[in-house]
C-alpha positions as CSV (number, residue, x, y, z in Angstrom):
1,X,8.8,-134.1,75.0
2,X,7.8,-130.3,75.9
3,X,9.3,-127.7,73.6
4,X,11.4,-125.0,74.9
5,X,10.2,-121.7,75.8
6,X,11.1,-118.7,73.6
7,X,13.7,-116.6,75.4
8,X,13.3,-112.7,75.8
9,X,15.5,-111.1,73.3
10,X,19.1,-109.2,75.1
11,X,19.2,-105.6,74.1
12,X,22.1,-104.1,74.4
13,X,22.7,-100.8,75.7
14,X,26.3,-100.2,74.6
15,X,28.6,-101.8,71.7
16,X,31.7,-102.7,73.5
17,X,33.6,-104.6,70.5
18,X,35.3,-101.7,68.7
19,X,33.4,-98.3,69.9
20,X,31.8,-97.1,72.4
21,X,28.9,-96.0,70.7
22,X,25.7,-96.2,72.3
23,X,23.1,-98.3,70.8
24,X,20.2,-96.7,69.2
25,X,17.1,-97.3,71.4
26,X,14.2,-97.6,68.9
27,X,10.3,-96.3,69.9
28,X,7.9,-98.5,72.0
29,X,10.9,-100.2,73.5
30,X,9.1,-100.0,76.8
31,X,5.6,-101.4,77.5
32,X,3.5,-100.6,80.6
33,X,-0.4,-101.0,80.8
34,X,-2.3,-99.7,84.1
35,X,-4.5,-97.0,85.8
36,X,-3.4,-94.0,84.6
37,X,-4.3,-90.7,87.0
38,X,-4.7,-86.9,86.5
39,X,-2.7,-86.1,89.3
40,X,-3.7,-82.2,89.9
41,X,-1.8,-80.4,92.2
42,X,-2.4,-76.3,93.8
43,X,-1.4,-74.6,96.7
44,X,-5.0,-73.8,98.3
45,X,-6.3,-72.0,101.8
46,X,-7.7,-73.4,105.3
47,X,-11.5,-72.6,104.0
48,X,-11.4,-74.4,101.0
49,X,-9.5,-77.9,103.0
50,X,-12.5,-76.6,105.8
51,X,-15.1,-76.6,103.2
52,X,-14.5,-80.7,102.5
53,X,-13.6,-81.7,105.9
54,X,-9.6,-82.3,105.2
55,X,-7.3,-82.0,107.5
56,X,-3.4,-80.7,107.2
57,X,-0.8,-83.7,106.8
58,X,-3.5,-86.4,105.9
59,X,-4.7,-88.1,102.9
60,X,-8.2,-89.8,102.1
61,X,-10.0,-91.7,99.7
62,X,-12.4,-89.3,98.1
63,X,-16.0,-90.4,98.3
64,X,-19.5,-88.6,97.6
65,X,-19.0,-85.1,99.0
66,X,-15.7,-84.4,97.5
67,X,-17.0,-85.0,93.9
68,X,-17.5,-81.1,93.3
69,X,-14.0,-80.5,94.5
70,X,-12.3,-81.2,91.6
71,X,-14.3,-78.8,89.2
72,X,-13.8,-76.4,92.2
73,X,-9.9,-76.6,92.7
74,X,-9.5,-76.5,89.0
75,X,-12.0,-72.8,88.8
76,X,-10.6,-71.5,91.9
77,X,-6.8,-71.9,92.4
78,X,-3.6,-72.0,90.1
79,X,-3.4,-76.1,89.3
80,X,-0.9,-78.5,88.1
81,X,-1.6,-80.9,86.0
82,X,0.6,-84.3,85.6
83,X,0.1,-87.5,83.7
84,X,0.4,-90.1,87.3
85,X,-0.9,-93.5,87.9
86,X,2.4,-96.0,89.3
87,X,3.2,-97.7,85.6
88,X,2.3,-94.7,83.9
89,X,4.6,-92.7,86.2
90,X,7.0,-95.2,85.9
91,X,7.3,-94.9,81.8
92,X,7.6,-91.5,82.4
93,X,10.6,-91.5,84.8
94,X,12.4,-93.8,82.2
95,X,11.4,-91.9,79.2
96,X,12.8,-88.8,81.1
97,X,15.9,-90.7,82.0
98,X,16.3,-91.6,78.2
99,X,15.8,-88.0,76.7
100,X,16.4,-89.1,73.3
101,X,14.5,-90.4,70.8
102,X,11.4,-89.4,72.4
103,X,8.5,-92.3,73.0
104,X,11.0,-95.3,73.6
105,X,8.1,-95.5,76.7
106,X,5.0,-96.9,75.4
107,X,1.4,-96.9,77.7
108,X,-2.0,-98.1,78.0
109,X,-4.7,-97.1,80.4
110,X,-8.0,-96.4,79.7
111,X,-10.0,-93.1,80.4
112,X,-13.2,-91.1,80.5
113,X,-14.3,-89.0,77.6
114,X,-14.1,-85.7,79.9
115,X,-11.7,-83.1,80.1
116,X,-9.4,-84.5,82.4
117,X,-9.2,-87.5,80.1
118,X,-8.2,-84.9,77.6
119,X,-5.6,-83.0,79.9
120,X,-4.0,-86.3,80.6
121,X,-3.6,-87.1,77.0
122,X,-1.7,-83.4,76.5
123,X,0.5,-83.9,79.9
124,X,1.6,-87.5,78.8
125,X,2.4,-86.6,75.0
126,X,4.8,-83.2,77.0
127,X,5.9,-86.2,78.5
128,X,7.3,-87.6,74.9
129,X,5.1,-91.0,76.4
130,X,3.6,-92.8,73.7
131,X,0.5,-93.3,75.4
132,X,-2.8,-94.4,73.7
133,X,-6.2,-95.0,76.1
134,X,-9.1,-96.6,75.7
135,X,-11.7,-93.9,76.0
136,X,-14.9,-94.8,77.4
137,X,-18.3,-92.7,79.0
138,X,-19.1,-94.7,81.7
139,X,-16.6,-93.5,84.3
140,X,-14.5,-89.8,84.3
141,X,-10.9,-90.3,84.2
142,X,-9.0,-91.3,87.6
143,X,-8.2,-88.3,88.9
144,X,-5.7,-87.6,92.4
145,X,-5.2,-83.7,94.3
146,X,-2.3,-83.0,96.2
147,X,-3.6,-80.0,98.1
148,X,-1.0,-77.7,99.5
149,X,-1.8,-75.2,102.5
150,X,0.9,-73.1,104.1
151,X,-0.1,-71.7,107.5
């Protein structure tokens, strides 16, 4: 005879016997392991979109020739810099949503030893996400531009 699974444990998010105190939500309540992303984001001009052959209202998979675009963006315009990635961004909603105690969202990823890896760290702790990535040297940390251009 099979043994019964183990069920997920109920929290409760208010006590509604005698008060209606909220209960206390307790660090590393939420888990979430992905891809986490640098998204970078600046307003920029028609010769730099020009220079690496984008186009207004589109999006692409960077390949190749957009490599030096990053260091580029980052020398040459005002940037943005936001912790991203769908489960990372996702913690961070919540965690925003929550407010108080600070990292109830807990995340994994992994990232390169570079810069960005480190910029990522910085935006995700503003974040009050307790985020801890594996750090490696074999691949620069996944990086995403949202490149504005007003005409």
């Amino acid at each position: 005879m099979a043994s019964e699974e183990p069920q997920a444990k109920k929290v409760k998010l208010s006590v509604e016997e005698k008060t209606d105190t909220p209960a206390k939500l307790s660090p590393n309540l939420l888990f979430g392991m992905g891809n986490p992303l640098l998204d970078i984001c600046a307003v920029v001009d028609k010769d730099f979109l020009d220079k690496y052959s984008l186009k207004p209202n589109d999006q692409i998979l960077a390949d190749d020739k957009h490599k030096a675009l990053f260091d580029e963006l980052v020398k040459k315009f005002k940037v943005e810099y936001h912790a991203g990635g769908a489960t990372q961004n996702s913690i961070k909603i919540a965690q925003w949503m929550i407010q108080e105690p600070h990292n109830v969202g807990t995340f994994f990823g992994c990232i390169g030893k570079d810069n960005f890896g480190k910029i990522l760290k910085e935006k995700a702790q503003e974040a009050h996400v307790d985020a801890h990535y594996y750090e490696q040297d074999e691949e620069p940390t996944g990086t995403v531009c949202c490149l504005h251009h007003w005409r």
